[in-house]
C-alpha positions as CSV (number, residue, x, y, z in Angstrom):
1,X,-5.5,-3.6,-7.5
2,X,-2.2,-5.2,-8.3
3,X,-0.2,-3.5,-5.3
4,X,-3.1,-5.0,-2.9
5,X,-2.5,-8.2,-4.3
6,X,1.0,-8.0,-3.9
7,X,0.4,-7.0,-0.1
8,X,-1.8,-9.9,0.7
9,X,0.6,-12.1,-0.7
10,X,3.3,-10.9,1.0
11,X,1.1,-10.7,4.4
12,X,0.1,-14.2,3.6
13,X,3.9,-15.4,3.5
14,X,5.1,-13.6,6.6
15,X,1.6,-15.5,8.6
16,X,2.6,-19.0,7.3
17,X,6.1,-18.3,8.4
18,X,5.8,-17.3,11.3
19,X,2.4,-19.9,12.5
20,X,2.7,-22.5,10.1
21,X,4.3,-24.4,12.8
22,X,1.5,-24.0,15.5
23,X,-1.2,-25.1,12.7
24,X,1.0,-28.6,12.4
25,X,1.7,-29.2,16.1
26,X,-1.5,-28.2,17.3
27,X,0.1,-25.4,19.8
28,X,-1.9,-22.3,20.5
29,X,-0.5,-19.2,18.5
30,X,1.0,-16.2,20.3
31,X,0.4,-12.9,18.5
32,X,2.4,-10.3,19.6
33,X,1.0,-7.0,18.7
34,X,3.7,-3.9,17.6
35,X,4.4,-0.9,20.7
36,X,1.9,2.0,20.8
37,X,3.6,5.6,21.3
38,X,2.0,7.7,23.7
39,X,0.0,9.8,20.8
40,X,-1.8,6.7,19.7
41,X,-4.9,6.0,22.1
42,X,-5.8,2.4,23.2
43,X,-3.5,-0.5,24.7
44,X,-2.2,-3.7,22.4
45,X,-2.9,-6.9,24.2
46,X,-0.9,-10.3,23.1
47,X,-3.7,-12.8,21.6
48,X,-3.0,-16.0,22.5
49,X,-4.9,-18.5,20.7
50,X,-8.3,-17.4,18.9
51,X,-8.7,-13.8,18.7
52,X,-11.7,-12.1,20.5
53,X,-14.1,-9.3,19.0
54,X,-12.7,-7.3,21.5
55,X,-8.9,-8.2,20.2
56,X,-9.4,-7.7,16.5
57,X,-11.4,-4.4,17.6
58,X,-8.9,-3.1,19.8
59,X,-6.4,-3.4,16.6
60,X,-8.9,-1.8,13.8
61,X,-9.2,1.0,16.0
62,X,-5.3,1.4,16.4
63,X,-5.0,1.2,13.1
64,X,-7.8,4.0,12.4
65,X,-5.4,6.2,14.6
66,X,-2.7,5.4,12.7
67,X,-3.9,6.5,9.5
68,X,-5.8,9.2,10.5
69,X,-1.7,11.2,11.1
70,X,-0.9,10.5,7.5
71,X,-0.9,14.1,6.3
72,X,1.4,14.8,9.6
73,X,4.8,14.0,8.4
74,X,5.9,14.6,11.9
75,X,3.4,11.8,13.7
76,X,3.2,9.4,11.3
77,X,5.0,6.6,11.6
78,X,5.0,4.2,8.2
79,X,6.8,1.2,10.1
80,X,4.4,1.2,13.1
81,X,1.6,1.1,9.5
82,X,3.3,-1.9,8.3
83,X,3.5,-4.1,11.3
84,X,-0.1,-3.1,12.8
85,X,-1.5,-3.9,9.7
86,X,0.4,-7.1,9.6
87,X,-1.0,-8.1,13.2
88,X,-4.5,-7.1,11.9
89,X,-4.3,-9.7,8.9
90,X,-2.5,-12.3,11.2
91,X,-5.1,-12.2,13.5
92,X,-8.2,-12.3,10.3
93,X,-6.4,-15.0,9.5
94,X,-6.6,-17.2,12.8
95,X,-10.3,-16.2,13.5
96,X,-10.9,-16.9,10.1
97,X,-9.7,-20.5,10.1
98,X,-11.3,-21.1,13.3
99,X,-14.5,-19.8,12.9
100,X,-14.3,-22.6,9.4
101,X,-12.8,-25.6,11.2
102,X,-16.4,-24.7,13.6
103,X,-18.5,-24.7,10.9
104,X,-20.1,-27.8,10.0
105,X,-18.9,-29.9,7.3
106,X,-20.7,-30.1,3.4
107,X,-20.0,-33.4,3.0
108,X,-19.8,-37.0,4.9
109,X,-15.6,-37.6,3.1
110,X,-15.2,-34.3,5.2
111,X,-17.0,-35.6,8.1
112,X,-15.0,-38.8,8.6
113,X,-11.9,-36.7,8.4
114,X,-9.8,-36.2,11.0
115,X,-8.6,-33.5,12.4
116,X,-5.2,-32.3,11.8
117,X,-3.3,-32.5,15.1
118,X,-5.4,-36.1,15.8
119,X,-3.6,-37.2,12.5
120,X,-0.1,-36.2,13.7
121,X,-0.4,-37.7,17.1
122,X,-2.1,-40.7,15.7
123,X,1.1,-41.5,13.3
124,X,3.6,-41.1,16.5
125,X,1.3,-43.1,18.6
126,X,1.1,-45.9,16.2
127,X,5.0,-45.6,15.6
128,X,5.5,-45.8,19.6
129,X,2.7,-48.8,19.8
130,X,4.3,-51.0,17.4
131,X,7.6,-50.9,18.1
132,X,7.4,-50.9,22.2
133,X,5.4,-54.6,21.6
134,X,8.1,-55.9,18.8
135,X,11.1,-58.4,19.5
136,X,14.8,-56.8,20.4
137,X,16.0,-58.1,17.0
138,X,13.1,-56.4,15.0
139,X,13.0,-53.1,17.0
140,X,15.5,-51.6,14.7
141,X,14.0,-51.9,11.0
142,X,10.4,-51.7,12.3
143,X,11.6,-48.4,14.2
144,X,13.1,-47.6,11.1
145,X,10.1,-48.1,8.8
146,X,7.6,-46.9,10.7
147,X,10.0,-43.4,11.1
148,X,9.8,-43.3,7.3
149,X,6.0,-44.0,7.4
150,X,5.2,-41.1,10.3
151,X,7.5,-38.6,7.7
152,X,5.6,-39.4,4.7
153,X,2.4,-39.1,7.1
154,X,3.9,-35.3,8.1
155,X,4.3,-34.7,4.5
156,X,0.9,-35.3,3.1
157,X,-0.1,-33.2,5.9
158,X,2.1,-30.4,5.3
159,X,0.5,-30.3,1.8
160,X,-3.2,-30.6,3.5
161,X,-2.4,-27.7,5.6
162,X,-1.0,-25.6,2.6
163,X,-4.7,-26.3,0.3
164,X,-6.3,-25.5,3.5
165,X,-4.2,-22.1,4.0
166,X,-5.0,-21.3,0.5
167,X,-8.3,-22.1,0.3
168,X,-8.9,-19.9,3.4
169,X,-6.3,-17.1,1.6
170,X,-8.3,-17.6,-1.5
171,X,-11.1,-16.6,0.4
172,X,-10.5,-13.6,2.4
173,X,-8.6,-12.3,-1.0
174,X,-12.0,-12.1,-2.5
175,X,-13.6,-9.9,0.2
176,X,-10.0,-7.5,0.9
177,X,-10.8,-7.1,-3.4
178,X,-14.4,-6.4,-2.2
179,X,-13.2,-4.2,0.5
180,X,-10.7,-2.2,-1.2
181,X,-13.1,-1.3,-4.3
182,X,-15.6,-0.4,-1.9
183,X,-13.0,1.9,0.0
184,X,-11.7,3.5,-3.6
185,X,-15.1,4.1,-5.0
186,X,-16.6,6.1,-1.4
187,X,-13.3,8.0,-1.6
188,X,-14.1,9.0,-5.9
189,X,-17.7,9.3,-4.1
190,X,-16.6,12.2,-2.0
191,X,-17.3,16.0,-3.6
192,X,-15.1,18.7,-4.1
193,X,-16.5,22.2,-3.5
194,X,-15.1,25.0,-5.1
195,X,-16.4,28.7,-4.0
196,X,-16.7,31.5,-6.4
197,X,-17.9,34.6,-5.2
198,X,-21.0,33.9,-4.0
199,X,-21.6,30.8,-5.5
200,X,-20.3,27.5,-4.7
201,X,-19.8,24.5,-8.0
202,X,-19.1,21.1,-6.6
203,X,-17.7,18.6,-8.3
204,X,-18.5,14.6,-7.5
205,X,-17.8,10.9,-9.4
206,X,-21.1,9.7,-7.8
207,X,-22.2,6.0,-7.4
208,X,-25.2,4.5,-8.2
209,X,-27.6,1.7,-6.9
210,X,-25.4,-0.6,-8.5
211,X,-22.0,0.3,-7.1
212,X,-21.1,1.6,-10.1
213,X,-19.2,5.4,-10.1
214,X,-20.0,7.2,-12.6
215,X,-16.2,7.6,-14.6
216,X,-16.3,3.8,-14.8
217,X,-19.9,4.8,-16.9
218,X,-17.6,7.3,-19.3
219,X,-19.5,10.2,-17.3
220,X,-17.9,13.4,-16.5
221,X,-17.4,14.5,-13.5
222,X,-21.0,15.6,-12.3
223,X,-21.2,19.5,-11.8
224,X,-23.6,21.5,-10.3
225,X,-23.6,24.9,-8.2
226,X,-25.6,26.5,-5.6
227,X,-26.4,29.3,-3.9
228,X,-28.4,31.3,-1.9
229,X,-31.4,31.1,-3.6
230,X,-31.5,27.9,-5.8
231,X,-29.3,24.9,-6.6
232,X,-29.2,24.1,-10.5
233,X,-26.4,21.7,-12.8
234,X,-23.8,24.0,-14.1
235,X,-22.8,21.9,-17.4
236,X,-21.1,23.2,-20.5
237,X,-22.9,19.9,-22.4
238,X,-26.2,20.3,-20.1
239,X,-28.7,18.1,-22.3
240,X,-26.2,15.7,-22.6
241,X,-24.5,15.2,-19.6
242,X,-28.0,15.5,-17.6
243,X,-29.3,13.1,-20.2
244,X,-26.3,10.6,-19.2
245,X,-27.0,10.8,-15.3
246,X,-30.7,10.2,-15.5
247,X,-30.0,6.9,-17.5
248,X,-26.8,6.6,-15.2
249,X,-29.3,6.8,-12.3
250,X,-32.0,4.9,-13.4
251,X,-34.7,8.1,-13.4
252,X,-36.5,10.3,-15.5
253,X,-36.7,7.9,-18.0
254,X,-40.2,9.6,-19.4
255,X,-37.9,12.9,-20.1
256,X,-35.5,11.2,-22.3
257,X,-35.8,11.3,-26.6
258,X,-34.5,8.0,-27.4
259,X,-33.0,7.0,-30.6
260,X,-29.7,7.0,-32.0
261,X,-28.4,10.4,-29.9
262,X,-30.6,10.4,-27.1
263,X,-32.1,13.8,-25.4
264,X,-34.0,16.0,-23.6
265,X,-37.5,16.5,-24.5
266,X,-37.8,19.9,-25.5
267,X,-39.2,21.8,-22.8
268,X,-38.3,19.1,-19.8
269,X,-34.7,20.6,-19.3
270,X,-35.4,22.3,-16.4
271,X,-37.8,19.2,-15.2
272,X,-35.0,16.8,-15.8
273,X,-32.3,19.0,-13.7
274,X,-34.1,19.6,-10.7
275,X,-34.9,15.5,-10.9
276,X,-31.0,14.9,-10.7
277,X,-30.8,17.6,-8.0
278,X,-33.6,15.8,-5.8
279,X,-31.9,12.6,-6.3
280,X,-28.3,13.5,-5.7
281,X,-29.6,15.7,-2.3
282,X,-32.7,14.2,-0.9
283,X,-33.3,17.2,1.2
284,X,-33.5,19.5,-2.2
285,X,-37.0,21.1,-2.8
């Protein structure tokens, strides 16, 4: 979690220095997207302006390619990682501001607000106005006030367009956290199948309604075997691992012995196993 932290920040710093000075001017932003090498399917378009579904697509799906050569030493290429990855936050970032400068505003303060590039051209116009219609021997310190008074203008909105890049930061942060525990818990979700003989054990960190995988419960890895006759739970601690799934799982609450130590019922072992086997493979019988 901390090393995706550190990476948005460090994303977050290379997008404000290379576009904060669009965002102030009002220009439209030119993203330039890294060189594909002829293994990688798909062509990299430069986005200028908002990004298009079709743009921020186009990138996922080079990136996708990308990843997919990471256990080929020979094909993968860790810059060509970096910077697409880079281009794919850069451009999240500008649909993501534009899609929130669209929406509509909570409340009336917000609503009277200018925009930022109306504020900026409003200071230099008033600058221009005023001093074009004073006398030759004012022109100089009303110039020269009204220079100070278009800075200190440029400065309040440097710092309203650094709360609104954080906010915005703040905000995407959340859902790459959401993203990334997401990714990390479908990857502990994924089985491992051992074969021995004729049988096969598999071994799985399974999720449940919740989310939740099981090792962040304090289960053990949940084992069970098949083969070509039956499936059945292949435990050394049968009772009570099987007893920690069902609650884990939210089933077979009516075969559980509560109390201090809970347990089986006697007799509803093999009840309770083939339960856990019908909800961890639907298809089971």
């Amino acid at each position: 979690m901390q090393l995706s932290q550190h990476l948005f920040s460090a994303q977050t710093a290379v997008f404000q220095a290379d576009y904060s000075t669009s965002l102030i001017t009002g220009e439209r932003s030119v993203f330039a997207p890294p060189v594909l090498p002829p293994h990688i399917p798909g062509t990299l378009n430069r986005v200028v302006g908002i990004p298009s579904d079709d743009d921020i697509k186009a990138v996922q799906n080079a990136v996708q390619s990308v990843e997919n050569l990471v256990n080929s030493p020979q094909l993968f290429d860790a810059d060509l990682s970096m910077k697409l990855s880079q281009h794919m936050f850069n451009l999240q970032i500008a649909r993501y501001v534009h899609d929130s400068s669209q929406a509509p505003q909570p409340t009336q303060e917000a609503e009277k607000a200018p925009c930022l590039s109306q504020e900026v051209s409003g200071l230099f116009d008033k600058t221009d106005s005023d001093v074009s219609s004073a006398s030759p021997s004012l022109t100089g310190s009303i110039e020269s006030e009204k220079i100070h008074e278009a800075s200190s203008g440029l400065a309040l909105l440097g710092e309203k367009i650094a709360k609104a890049i954080k906010d915005s930061t703040n905000e995407t942060k959340i859902v790459l956290e959401k993203m990334h525990r997401m990714l990390t818990l479908i990857k502990q979700d994924q089985a491992v199948v051992a074969s021995l003989s004729q049988e096969y054990h598999v071994y799985k960190n399974p999720l449940n309604q919740q989310g939740i995988a099981a090792s962040e419960c304090g289960l053990p890895l949940l084992r069970y075997g098949y083969n070509c006759y039956s499936d059945y739970v292949v435990s050394e601690k049968a009772s009570q691992e099987i007893v920690g799934y069902l609650k884990f799982f939210g089933i077979g609450v009516d075969l559980i012995q509560e109390g201090e130590d809970p347990k089986l019922i006697a007799g509803k072992e093999s009840e309770a196993q083939n339960l856990l086997l019908k909800h961890i493979h639907p298809s089971y019988a």
